[in-house]
C-alpha positions as CSV (number, residue, x, y, z in Angstrom):
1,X,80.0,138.1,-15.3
2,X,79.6,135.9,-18.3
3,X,76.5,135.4,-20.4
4,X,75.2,132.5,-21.8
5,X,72.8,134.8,-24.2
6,X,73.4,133.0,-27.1
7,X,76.3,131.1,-28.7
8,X,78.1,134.2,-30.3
9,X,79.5,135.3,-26.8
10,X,82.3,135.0,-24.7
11,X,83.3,131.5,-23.7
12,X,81.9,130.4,-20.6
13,X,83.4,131.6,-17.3
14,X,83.3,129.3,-14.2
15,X,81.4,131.2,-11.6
16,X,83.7,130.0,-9.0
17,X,86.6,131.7,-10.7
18,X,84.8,134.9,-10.6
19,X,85.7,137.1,-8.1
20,X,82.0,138.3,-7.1
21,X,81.1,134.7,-6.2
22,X,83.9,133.9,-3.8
23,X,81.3,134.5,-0.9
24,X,79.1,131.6,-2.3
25,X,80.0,128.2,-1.2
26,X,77.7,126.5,-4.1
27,X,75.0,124.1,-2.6
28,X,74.7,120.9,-5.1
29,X,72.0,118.8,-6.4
30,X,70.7,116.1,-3.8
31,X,72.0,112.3,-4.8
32,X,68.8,110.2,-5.1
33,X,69.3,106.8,-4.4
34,X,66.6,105.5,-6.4
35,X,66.2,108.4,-9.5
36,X,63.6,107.6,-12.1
37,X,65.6,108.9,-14.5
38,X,69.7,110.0,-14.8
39,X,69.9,113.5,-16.2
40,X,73.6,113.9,-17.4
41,X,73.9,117.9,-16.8
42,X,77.1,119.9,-18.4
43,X,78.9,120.8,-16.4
44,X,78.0,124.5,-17.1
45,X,74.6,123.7,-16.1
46,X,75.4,122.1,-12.6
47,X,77.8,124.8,-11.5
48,X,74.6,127.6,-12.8
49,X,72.1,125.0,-10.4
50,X,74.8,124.9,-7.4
51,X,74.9,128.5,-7.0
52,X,71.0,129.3,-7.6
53,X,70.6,126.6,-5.0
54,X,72.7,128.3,-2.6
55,X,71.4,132.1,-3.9
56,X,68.1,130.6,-2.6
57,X,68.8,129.4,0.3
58,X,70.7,132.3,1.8
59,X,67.4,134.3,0.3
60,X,69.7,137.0,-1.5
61,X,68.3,139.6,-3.6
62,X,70.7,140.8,-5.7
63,X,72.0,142.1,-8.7
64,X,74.1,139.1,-9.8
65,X,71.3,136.9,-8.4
66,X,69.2,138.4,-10.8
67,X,71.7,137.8,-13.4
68,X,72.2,133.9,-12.0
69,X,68.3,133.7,-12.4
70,X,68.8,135.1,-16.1
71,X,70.9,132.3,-16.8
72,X,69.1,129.6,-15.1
73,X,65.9,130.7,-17.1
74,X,67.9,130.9,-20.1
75,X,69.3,127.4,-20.3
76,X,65.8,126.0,-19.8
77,X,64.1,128.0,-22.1
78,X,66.9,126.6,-24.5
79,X,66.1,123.1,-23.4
80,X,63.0,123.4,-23.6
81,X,62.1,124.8,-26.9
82,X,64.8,121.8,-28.3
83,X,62.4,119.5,-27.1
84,X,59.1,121.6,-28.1
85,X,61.1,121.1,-31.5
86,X,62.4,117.9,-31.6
87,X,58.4,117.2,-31.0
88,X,57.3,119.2,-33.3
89,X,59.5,117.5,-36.1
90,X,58.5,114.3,-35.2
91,X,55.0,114.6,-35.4
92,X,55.6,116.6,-38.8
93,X,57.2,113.0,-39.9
94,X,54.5,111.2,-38.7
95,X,51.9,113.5,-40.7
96,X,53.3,113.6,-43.6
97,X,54.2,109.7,-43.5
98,X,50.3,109.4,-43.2
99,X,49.5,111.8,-45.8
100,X,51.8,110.2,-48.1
101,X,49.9,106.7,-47.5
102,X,46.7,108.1,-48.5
């Protein structure tokens, strides 16, 4: 299986070309008709969701859905410290902007 562990590894590998997935029929995300807000996923990141929505709902314990989970928890880990960071910079701005004033 690939790994999205950090960006020095392989390319990423389409789980549906993998040969231990062909038993999966991916479940996808649920089309809101009135979203609050339009995330624009990769495509990486849609194809990871689709299978740990279907993982989930056929309630499998496994060794690669343990490794599906990995992944999952990876890319919003990543996502999320971005934004922790992107935060975190712009409040830096906005101190030092007002420490500069005084």
């Amino acid at each position: 299986m690939s790994s999205s562990d950090d960006d020095t590894t392989a390319p990423w590998v389409s789980i549906a070309k993998q040969p231990d997935w062909q038993d999966i029929e991916p479940i996808e995300q649920p089309v809101s008709l009135s979203p609050v807000v339009a995330i624009k996923y990769t495509t990486q990141v849609k194809e990871l969701y689709s299978y740990f929505r279907a993982i989930r709902a056929a309630k499998e314990l496994s060794s690669r859905a343990l490794w599906l989970t990995q992944e999952v928890s990876h890319i919003c880990a990543k996502y999320t410290t971005k934004l922790c960071i992107a935060g975190f910079e712009s409040c830096t701005r906005l101190q030092l902007t007002a420490v500069s004033a005084i």
